[in-house]
C-alpha positions in Angstrom: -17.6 7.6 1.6 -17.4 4.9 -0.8 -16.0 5.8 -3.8 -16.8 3.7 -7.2 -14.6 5.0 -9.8 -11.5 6.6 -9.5 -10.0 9.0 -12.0 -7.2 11.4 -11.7 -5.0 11.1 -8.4 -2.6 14.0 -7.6 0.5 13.6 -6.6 1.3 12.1 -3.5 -1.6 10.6 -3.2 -1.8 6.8 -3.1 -3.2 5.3 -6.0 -2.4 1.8 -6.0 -1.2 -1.4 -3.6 0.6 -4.8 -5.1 1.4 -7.6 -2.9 4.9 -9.9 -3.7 4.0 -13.2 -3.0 5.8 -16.7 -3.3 2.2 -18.0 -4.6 -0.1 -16.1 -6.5 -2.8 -19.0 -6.5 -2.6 -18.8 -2.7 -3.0 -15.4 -2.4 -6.3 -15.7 -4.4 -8.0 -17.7 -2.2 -6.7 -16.4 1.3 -7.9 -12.3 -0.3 -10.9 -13.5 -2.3 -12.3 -14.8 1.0 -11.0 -12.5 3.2 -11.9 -9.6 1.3 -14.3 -10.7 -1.9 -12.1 -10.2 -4.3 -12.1 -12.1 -7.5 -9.2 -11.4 -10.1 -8.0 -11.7 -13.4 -4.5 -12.3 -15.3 -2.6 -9.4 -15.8 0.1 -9.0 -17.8 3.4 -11.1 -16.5 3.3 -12.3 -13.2 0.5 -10.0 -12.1 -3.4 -10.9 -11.2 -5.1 -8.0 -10.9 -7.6 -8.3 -8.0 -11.6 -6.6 -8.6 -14.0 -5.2 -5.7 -17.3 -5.6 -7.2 -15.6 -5.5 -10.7 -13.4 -2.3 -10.3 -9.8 -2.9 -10.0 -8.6 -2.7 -5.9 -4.9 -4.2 -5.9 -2.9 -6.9 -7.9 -1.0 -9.8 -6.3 2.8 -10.7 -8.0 4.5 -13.8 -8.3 8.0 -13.2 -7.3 11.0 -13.9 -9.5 13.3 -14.1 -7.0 12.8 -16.3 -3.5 15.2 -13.4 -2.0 12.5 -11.0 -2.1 10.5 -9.9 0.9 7.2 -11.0 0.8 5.1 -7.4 1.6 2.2 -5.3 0.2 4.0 -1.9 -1.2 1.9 1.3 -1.9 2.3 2.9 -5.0 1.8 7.5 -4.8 0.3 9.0 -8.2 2.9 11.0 -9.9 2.5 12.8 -13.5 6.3 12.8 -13.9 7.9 9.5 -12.2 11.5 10.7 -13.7 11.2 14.0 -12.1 9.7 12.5 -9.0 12.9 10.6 -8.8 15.5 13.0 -9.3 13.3 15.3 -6.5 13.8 11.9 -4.1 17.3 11.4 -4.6 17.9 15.4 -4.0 15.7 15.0 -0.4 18.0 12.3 0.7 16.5 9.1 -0.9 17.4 5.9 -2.8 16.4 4.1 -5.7 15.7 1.0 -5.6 14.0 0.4 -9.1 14.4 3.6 -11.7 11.5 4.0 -13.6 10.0 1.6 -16.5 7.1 1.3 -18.3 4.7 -1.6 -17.1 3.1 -2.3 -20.8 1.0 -0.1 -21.7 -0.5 0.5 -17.9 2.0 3.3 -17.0 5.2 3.9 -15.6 6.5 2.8 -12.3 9.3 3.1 -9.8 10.9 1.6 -6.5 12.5 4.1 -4.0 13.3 4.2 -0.1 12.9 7.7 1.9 16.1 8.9 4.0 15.6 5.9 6.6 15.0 3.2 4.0 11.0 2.6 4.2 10.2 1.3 0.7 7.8 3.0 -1.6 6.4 2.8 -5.0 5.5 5.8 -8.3 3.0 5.1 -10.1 2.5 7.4 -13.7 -0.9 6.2 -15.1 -1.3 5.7 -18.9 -4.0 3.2 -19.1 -4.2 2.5 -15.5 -5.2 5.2 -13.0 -5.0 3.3 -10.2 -7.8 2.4 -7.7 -11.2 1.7 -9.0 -13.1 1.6 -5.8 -11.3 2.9 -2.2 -12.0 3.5 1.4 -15.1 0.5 1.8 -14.5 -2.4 3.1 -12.1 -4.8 1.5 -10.5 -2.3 0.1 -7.2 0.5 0.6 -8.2 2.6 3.5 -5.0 4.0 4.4 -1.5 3.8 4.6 0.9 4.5 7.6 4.7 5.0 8.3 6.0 3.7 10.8 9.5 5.6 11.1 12.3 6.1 13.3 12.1 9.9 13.3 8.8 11.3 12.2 10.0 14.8 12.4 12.0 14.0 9.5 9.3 11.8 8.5 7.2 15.0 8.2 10.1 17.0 7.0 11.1 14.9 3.8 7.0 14.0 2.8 6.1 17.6 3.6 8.2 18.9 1.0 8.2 15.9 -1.5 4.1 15.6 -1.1 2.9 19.6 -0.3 0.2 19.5 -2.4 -1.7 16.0 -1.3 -0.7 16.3 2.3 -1.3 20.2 3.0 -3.2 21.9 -0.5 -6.6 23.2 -0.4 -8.0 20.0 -1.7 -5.3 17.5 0.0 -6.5 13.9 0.7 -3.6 12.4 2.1 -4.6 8.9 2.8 -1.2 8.0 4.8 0.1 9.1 8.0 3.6 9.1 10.3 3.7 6.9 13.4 6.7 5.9 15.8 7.9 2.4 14.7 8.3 1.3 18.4 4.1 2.5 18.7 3.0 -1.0 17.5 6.3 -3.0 16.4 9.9 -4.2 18.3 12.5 -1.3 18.1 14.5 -3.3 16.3 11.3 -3.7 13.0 12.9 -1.6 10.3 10.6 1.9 8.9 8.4 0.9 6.6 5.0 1.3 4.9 1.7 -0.7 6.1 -1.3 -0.9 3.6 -4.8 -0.8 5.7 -7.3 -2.6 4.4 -11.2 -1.1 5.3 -13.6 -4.0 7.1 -17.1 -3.7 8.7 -15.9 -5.6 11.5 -12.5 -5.9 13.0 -12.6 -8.4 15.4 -14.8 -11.1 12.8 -12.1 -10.0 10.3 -9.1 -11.2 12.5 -10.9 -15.0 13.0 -10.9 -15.1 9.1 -7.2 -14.3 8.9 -6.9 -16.6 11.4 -9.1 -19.4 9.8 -7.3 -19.1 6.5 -4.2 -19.3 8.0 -2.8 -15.6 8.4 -1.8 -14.7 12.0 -2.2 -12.1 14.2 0.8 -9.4 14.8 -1.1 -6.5 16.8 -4.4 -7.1 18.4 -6.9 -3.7 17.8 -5.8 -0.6 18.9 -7.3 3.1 18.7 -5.6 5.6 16.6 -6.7 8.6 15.0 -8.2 7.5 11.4 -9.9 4.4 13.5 -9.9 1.1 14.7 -7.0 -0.6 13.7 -5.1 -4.3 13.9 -2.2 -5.6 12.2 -2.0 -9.2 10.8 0.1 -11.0 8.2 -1.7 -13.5 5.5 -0.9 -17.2 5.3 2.5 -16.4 3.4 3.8 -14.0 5.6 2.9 -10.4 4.1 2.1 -8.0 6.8 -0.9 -5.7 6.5 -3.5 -4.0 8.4 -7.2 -4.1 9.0 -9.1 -1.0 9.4 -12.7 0.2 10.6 -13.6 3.9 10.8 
């Protein structure tokens, strides 16, 4: 069910997606037409991108050409700092400690116990996503992890409330890396995007110059296919 304003997200629940890119302008024009998003300047290096005017993801401008080019998902937290210390206790790692981003809120890098990269987000002036689960934008968001019982063990416990309260809406789910990738891909996080039509969707990824990593499959929250845009950040396409 579409949902067109978000408010308050509870912990563990993601709450926002950014996408590092080597070109910002580029990105525009390969997600506007993919998904219809328009955007506007941010602060920084940020454009914040819109779905029908609410605010659905932002696309960075990286300041260093040694950084990955990926989409990262950002989980709500009212407390980043104690989020962090909780992490580091459960067998995590820092990557970024947490820092104010203006006046927007407060937000922090970290890996779980087999390095898949995640983000904090504590909202100020920024809740997070204005529209979710319609097409063109966040759907879902799956690990793809080397040991999912651990997996389940170190989320479980970090994420109780969002993944297994009375009123949990999870939103991401624990998959075997070798499911869909090489043995060798590292664990990591993959942002689903929601579209109408999967197989019209990949021939625009492919039109605008993205390419094709994993043809649709079947899986439990839906119809699913894996793609990379035109600079080389992997995400997936999702119908339901």
């Amino acid at each position: 069910m579409a949902e067109n304003r978000a408010s308050v997200y509870a912990e563990g629940v993601p709450c926002w997606v950014d996408a590092q890119l080597a070109d910002v302008e580029a990105g525009k024009r390969f997600y506007g037409e993919l998904f219809g998003w328009t955007f506007e300047d941010w602060f920084g290096p940020f454009a914040q991108a819109l779905k029908d005017g609410a605010p659905v993801a932002a696309l960075v401008r990286k300041t260093d050409g040694r950084l990955p080019t990926v989409w990262t998902v950002y989980f709500a937290t009212p407390d980043a700092t104690a989020l962090v210390r909780r992490i580091r206790a459960a067998g995590g790692q820092v990557v970024s400690p947490p820092v104010p981003a203006g006046e927007l809120g407060v937000t922090a890098l970290v890996t779980d116990p087999e390095g898949a990269v995640f983000a904090l987000w504590q909202p100020d002036r920024h809740p997070g996503f204005g529209r979710r689960h319609e097409p063109g934008t966040f759907a879902w968001a799956e690990l793809y992890a080397r040991d999912t019982e651990a997996a389940n063990a170190f989320y479980g416990d970090l994420f109780q409330e969002a993944l297994f309260g009375p009123d949990a809406e999870p939103d991401f789910g624990r998959a075997p890396v070798s499911d869909v990738f090489s043995a060798e891909m590292p664990p990591h996080f993959l942002v689903h995007f929601a579209v109408e039509d999967v197989p019209a969707a990949l021939e625009d990824v492919t039109r605008l110059g993205g390419r094709i990593q994993a043809p649709p499959f079947d899986t439990s929250y839906g119809t699913v296919a894996v793609v990379t845009d035109n600079q080389g950040a992997s995400f997936a396409l999702l119908h339901r």
